[in-house]
N, C-alpha and C positions, 0 to 999 in steps of 0.2 A: 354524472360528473362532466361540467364544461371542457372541451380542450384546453381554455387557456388557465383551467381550476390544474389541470395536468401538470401546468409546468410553462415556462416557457413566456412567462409575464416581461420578462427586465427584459426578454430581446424585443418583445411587441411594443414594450411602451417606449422604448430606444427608437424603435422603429419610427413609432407613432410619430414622436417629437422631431425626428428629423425631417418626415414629411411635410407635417404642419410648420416646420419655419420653412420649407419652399426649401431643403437641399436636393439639386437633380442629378446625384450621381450617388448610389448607396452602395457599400461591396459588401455580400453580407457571404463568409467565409464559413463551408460547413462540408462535410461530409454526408449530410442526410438533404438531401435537395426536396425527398419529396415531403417530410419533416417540415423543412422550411416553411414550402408551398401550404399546408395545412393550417400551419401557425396563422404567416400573413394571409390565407384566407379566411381565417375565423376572425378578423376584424377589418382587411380592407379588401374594398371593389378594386378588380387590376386586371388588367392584361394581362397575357402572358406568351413567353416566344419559343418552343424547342426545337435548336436547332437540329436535332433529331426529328426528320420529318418533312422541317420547316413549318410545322402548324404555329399559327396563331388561333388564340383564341382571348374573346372578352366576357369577361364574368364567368370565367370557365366554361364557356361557349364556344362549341368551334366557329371559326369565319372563316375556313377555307385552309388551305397550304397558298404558303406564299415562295417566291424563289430564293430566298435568303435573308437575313438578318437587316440587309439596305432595307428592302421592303417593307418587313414587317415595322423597321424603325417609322419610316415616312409613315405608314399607313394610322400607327399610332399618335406621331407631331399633327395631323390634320386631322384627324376626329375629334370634334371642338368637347366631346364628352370626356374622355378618354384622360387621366389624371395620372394611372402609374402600371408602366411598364414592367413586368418581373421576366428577365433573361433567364435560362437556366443554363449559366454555362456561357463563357466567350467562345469563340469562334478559335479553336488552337491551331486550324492550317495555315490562317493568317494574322494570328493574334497581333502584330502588329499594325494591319489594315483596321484590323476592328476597332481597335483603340484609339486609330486615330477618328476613325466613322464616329465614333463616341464622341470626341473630343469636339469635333467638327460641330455635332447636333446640340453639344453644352451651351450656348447662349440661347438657342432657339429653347431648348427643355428649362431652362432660366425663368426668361419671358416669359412662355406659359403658364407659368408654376405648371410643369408635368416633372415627374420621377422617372427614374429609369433606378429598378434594383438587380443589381446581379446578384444572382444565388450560385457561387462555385465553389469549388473544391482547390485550387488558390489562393494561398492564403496572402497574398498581396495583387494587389494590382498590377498590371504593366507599367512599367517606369513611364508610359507617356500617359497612364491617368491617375498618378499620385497626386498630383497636387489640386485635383478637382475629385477624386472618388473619398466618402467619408466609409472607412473601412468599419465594419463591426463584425460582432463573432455570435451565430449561434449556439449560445451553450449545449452541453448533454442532459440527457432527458433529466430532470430531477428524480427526487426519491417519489412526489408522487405520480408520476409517468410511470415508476418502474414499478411500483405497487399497481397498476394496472395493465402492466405488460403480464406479470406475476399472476393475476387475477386472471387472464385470459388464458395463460398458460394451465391452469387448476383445474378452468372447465374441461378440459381435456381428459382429465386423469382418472384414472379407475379408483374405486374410493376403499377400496382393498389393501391400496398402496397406503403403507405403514407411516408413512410422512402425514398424511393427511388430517391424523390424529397427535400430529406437533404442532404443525403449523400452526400456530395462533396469530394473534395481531403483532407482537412484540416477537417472533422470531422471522415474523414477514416483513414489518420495519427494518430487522436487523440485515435480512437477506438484499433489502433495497439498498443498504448503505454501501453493501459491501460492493455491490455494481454500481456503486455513481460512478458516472464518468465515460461506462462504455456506451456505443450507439445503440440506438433501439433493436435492430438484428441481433445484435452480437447479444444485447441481454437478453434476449430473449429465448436465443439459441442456447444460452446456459442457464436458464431456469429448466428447459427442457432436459439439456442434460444434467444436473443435479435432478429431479423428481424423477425421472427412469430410473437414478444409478444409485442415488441415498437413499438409504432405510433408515438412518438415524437425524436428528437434525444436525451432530456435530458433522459427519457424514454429508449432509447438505450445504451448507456453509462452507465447509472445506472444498468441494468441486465448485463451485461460486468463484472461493477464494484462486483457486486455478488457471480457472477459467477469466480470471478479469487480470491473471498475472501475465498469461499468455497473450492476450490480446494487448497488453501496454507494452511489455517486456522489448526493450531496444538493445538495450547496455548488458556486456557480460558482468557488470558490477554487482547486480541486484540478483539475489536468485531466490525464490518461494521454499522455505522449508515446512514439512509435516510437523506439525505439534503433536506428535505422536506420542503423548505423557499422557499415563492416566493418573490426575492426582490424587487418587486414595494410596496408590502404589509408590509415593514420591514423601519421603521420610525426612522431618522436621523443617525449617524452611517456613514454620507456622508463622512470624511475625512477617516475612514478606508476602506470605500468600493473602492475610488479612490486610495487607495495606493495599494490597491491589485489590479487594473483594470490594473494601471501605467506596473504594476511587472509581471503579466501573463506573456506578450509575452517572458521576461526575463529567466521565468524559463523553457521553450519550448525551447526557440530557443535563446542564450545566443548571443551576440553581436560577432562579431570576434575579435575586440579590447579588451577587457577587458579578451573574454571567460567566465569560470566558477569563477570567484570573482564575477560577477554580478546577479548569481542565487541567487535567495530569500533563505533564508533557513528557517523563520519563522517568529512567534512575541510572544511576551509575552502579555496579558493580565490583566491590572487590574482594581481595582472598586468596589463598593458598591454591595453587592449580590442584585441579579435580577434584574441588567440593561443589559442584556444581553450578559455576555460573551460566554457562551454557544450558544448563537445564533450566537454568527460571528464564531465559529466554522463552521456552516454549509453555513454562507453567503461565507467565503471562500471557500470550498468544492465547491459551486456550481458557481462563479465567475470566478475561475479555473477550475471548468467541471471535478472533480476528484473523485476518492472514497474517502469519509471520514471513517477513521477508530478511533476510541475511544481505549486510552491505560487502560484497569481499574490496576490501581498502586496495590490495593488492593488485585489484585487474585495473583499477584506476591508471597503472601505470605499464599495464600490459595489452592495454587495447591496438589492435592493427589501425594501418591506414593513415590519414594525416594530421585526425585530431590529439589535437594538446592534451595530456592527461588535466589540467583545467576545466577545456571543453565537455571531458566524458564526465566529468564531475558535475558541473553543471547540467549535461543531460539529463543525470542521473536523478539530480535532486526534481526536478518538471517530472521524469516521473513518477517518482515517490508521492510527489502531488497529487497526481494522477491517480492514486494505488490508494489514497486516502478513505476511509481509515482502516489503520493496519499496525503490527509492532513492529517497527525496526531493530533487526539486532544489530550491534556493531562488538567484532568481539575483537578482543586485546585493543583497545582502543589507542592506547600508548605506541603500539606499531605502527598505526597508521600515519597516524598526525603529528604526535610530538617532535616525530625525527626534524619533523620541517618550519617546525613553528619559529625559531630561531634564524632560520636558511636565508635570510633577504627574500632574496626576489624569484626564489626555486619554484618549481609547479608545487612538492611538496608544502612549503611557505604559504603560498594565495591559496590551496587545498584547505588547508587546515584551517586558515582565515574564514575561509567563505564556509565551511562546518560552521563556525563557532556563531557567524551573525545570523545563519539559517539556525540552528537550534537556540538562539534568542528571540529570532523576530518568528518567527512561523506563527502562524495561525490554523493550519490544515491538524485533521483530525490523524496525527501521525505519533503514537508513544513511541519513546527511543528506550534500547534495554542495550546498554553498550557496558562491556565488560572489562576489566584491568589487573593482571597478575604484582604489574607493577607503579602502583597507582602514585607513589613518591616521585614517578617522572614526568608526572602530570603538571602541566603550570595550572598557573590561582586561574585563569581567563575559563577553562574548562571547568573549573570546580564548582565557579562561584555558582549562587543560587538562581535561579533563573532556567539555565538550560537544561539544569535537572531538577527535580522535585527536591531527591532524597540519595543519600547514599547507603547501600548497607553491607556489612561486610559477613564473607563465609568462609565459618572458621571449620578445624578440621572436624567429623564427626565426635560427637562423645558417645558413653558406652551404649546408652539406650539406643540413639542412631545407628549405631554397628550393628548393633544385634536386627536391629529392622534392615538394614541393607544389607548383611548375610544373608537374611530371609527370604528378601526381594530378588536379590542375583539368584540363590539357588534355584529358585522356582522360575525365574526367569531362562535359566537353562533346562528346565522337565526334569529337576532335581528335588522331592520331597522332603520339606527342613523338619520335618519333624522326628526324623532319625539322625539330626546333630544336636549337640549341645550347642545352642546358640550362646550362652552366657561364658565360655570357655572359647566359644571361637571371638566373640566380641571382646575380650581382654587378649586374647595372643592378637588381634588384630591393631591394637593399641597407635593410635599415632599416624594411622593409616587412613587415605582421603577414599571417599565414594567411590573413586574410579582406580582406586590402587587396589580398593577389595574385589572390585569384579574382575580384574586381573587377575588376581589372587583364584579367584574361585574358576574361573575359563584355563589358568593352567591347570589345575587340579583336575576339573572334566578331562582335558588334554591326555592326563598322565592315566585315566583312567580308561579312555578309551585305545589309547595307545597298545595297551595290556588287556581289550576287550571285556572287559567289568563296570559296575556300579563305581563311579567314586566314592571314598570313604572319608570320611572325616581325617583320619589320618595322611590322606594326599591333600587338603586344605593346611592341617601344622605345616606338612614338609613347604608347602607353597607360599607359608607366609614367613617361611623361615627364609627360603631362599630370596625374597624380598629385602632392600633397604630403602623404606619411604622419603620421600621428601621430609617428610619431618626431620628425620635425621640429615640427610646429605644438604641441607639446606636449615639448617638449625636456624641460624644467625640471621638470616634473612626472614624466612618465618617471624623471628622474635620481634626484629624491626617494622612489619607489616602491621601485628596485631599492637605493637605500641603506635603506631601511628592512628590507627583505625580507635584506640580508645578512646578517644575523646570525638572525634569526627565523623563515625559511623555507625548506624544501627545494625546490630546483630539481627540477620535475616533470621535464626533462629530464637526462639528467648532459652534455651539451653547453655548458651554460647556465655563462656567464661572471660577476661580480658585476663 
């Protein structure tokens, strides 16, 4: 495989075109210098200068050390062969002298049709060669760069290692995707670390997902959560877990008919607290095989220092780009944004605005899973279709649910349920959400260990007795949720009664 079959075409042919119409001033902005160098040398003859050294060399040839950057320039203007110059790096002790030396040699590099390309890690020019340097960006490696970073990483490995026998074509595509973005070092240093440390592929993908959060990660906004859900152990939920199984292959590998109208872009969320919206957060994430990341709305407004909670918002969003593809959670979504939609001209106000035209226009391979306890405070701008796929709503468990989340919590605390009546504790549990039962069943451990015994079924009565669920203390409100949601929302479960 060619280097430029690697990746790395739009910046060569960018290159190319600007050469060939005779521009002598190119700024090509990168963090991989020597990356660079490899590209524009698989397609053009150059000089080249580092100031490290002070070597010149032509055709990748050395011609000596020269005394600095004056030199090397001149030595390049009068060699009648000599077409294109590749800097690596301005000159920082006097980056003002250099760019005027630049500036100074722009009509002579004109005339000759000769190039001068700067390869740095500046990502603009010196204000005195803005208006003669045509700035462009080395993108990051592509997916397939990284599928050959990946490949040289494998040769290494002991074929012992339990991964070796997952790895297939389509979990190594998937593993490239999830590093687009970072430099060839850094991917590469965490394929090693995932293939040391994963035995499983979910295992492997997840250190990936880590490792590409760490290396982007700016903003205290954004933070990587574990999708720590095994969905055999994740009780009813069936109609959204099938709408997300339907839609995977879609946001992968989009149809050729339709193209990108068929990508997922997300779902809204709503329900009774602690039926689990927060859990299909990560049933997604892990359905999808992606990194989940968690938006906290609140540090939006809590970041130190000078920037505007705008600015760290906008940050935030370029990295999200960045982190592509991945779930986004956003939970209580109503807390964040609505307070401000209204506001004029508040941070919250342009916050919320600039959410709503980024979850319209985006393109980036980013699913949103944002949640809402009070989704009636939502305005129409947020609802309408477009920025989410689909809404569904979760209603509180029914009995067959209960009796499988009795099931789940007890044995999730080294509780064996096959010494309760599960059909006796799922009717006293009546009316009770997901997460009020495992309450329910961690005081009960509580009172059992308190008193150094097994708990008994009989400290599960007392503990649902001593309970008043939501249901009740919030009757009215519940009632008004699920009338809103009948007509509006698809029951994540097909259990789910209006």
């Amino acid at each position: 495989m060619g280097i430029l079959a690697q990746g790395g075409e739009e910046f060569i042919k960018k290159l190319g075109e600007l050469l060939g119409a005779g521009y002598p001033l190119v700024w090509v902005f990168t963090l991989e210098e020597q990356r660079a160098m490899r590209l524009i040398g698989s397609s053009f003859a150059f000089w080249t200068y580092e100031p490290l050294g002070g070597t010149l060399r032509r055709a990748q040839q050395d011609c000596g050390s020269v005394s600095g950057f004056e030199e090397a320039l001149e030595g390049f203007l009068e060699h009648p062969e000599a077409r294109v110059l590749v800097v690596l790096g301005p000159d920082r002790k006097d980056l003002l002298g250099w760019a005027l030396r630049v500036r100074t040699a722009y009509p002579e590099l004109l005339s000759k049709k000769k190039a001068l390309v700067v390869v740095s890690d500046l990502e603009h020019p010196p204000r005195e060669l803005e208006r003669f340097a045509v700035p462009t960006l080395l993108p990051s490696p592509g997916v397939q760069d990284l599928l050959c970073l990946l490949e040289d990483a494998l040769k290494g490995e002991n074929t012992a290692n339990p991964l070796m026998a997952v790895l297939d074509e389509d979990v190594k595509g998937q593993a490239c995707l999830v590093l687009k973005g970072l430099l060839e070092h850094e991917a590469l240093l965490a394929f090693r670390l995932a293939l040391s440390t994963g035995k499983t592929k979910a295992a492997f993908l997840q250190t990936l997902a880590r490792e590409k959060v760490r290396a982007f990660k700016r903003s205290g906004a954004l933070s990587y959560v574990e999708p720590d859900v095994d969905l055999s152990k994740v009780g009813g939920l069936d109609r959204f877990k099938d709408w997300l199984v339907k839609r995977k292959p879609l946001f992968f590998h989009p149809s050729e008919a339709a193209g990108e109208l068929l990508v997922p872009k997300g779902v809204l969320l709503m329900g009774i607290a602690g039926t689990g919206k927060s859990l299909c957060a990560k049933v997604a994430a892990k359905i999808f095989e992606l990194p989940l990341l968690r938006l906290e709305l609140s540090a939006l407004f809590a970041q130190s220092g000078q920037d505007s909670p705008d600015t760290v918002f906008l940050r935030t969003i370029d990295e999200l780009e960045n982190l592509e593809p991945c779930v986004l959670w956003v939970d209580e979504i109503e807390k964040g944004f609505v307070s401000g939609i209204d506001a004029g001209g508040s941070s919250s106000s342009r916050i919320s605005a600039s959410f709503l035209t980024w979850m319209q226009e985006r393109r980036s391979r980013i699913f949103v899973v944002a949640t809402a306890n009070r989704i009636m405070m939502l305005p129409a701008e947020i609802l309408r279709r477009g920025r989410f796929d689909d809404v569904f709503f979760l209603d509180l468990p029914d009995f067959a649910e209960r009796k499988e989340i009795f099931r789940i919590q007890l044995e999730r605390f080294g509780i064996n349920p096959s010494g309760f009546d599960a059909e006796n504790l799922a009717e006293a549990g009546k009316g009770f959400s997901g997460a009020e039962i495992e309450q329910v069943v961690k005081q009960a451990l509580i009172e059992g260990l308190a008193e150094a015994r097994e708990v008994s079924e009989a400290d599960i009565y007392r503990s649902i007795g001593s309970f008043v669920p939501l249901s009740v203390t919030m009757f009215e409100q519940i009632k008004a949720i699920k009338k809103w949601a009948h007509d509006r929302a698809i029951p994540a479960s097909s259990s789910t009664r209006f």
